[in-house]
Short mmCIF file of the C-alpha atoms (twelve columns), coordinates in Angstrom:
data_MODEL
# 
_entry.id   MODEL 
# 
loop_
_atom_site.group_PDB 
_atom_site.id 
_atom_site.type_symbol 
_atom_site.label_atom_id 
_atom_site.label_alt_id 
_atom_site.label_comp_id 
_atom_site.label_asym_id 
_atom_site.label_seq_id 
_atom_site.Cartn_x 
_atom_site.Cartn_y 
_atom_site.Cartn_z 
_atom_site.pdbx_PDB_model_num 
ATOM 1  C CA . UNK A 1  127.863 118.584 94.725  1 
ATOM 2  C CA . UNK A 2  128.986 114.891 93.803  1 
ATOM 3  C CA . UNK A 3  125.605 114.029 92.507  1 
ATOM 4  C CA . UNK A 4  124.827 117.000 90.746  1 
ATOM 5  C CA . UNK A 5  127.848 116.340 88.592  1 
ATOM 6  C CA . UNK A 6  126.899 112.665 88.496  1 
ATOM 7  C CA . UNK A 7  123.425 114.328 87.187  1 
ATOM 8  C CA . UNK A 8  124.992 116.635 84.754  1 
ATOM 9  C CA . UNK A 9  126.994 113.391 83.598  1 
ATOM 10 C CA . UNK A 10 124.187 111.424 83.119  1 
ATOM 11 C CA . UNK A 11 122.484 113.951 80.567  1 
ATOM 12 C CA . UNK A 12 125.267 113.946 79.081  1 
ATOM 13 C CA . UNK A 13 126.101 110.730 78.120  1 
ATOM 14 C CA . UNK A 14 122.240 109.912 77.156  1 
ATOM 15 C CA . UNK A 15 122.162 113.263 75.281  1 
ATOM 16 C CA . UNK A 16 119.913 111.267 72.191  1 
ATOM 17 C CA . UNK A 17 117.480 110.195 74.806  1 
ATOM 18 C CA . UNK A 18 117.220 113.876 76.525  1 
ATOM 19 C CA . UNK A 19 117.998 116.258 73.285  1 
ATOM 20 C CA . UNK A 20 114.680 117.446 72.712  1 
ATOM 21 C CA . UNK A 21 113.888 118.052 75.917  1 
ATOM 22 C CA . UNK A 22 114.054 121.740 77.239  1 
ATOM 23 C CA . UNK A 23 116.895 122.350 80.082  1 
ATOM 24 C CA . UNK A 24 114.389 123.732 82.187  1 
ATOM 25 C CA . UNK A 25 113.286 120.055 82.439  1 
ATOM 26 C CA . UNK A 26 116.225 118.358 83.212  1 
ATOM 27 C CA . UNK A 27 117.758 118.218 86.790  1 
ATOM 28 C CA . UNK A 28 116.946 118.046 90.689  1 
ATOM 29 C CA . UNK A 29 118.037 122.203 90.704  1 
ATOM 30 C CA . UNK A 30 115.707 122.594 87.548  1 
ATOM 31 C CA . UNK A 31 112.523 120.648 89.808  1 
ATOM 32 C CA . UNK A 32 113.148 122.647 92.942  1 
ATOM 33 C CA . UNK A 33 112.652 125.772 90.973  1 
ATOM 34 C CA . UNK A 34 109.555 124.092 89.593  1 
ATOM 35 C CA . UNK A 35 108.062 123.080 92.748  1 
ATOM 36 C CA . UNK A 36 109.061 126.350 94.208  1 
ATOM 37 C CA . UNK A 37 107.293 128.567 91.339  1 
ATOM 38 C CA . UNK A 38 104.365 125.798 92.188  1 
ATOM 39 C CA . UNK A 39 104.510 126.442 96.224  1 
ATOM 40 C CA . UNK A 40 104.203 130.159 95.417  1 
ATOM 41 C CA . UNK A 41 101.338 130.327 93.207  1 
ATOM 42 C CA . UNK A 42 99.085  128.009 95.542  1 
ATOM 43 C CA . UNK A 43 99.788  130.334 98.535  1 
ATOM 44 C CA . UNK A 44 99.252  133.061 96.900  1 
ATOM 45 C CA . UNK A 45 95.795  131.738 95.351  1 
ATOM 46 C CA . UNK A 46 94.650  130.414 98.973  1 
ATOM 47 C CA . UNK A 47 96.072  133.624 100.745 1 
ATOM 48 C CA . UNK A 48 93.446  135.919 100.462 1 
ATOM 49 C CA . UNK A 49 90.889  133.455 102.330 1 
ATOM 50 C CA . UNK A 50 92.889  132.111 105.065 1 
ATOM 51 C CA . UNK A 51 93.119  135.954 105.459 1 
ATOM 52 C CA . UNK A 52 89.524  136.671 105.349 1 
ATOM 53 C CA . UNK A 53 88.811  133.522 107.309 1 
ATOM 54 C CA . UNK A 54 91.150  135.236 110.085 1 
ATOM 55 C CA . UNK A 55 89.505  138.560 110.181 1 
ATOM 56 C CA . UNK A 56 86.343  136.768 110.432 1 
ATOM 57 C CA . UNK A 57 87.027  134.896 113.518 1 
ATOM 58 C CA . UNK A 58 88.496  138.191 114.490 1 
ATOM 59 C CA . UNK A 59 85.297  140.039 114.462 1 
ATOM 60 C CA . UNK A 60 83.607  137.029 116.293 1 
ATOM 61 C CA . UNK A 61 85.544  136.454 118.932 1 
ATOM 62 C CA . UNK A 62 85.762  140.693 119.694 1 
ATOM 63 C CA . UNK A 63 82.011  140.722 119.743 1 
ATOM 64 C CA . UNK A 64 81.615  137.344 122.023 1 
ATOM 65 C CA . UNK A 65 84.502  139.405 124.108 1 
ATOM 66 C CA . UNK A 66 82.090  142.357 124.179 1 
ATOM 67 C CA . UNK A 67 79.400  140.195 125.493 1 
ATOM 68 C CA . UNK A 68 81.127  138.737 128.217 1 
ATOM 69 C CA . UNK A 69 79.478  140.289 131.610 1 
ATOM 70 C CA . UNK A 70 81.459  142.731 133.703 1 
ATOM 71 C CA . UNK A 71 83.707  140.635 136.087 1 
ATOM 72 C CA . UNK A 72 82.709  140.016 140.004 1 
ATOM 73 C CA . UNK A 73 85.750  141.008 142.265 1 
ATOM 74 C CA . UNK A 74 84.352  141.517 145.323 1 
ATOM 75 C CA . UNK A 75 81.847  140.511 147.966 1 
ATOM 76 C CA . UNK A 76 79.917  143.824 147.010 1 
ATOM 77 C CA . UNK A 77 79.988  142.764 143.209 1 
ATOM 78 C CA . UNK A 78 77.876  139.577 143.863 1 
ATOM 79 C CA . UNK A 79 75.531  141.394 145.567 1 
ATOM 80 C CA . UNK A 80 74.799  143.900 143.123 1 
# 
């Protein structure tokens, strides 16, 4: 909380350097929001493939499953 006030203090008192500068530009809260809006959009863009990627390797490893020969248990299994 100290620093943010320091932070709002500082715009303050260099208002001339910072005045035409938007206020959604100014401030540590106003970059997380930034970086958060940021965060969002990439996962949603890469999303959809990691998905499809997963189903994918899904399919493949459920057919190599499939595949895989009936288990020996017994004496009587090895024989057959």
């Amino acid at each position: 909380e100290e620093m943010k006030k320091r932070e709002a203090d500082f715009f303050l008192k260099h208002h001339e350097a910072f005045q035409y500068l938007p206020d959604e530009f100014k401030g540590i809260d106003q970059l997380v929001k930034k970086l958060a809006i940021i965060q969002q959009d990439r996962i949603r863009s890469t999303l959809p493939q990691v998905i499809e990627e997963l189903r994918k390797q899904i399919r493949e490893k459920t057919l190599e499953l499939k595949n895989i020969p009936i288990p020996m248990t017994s004496e009587q299994d090895c024989w057959m």
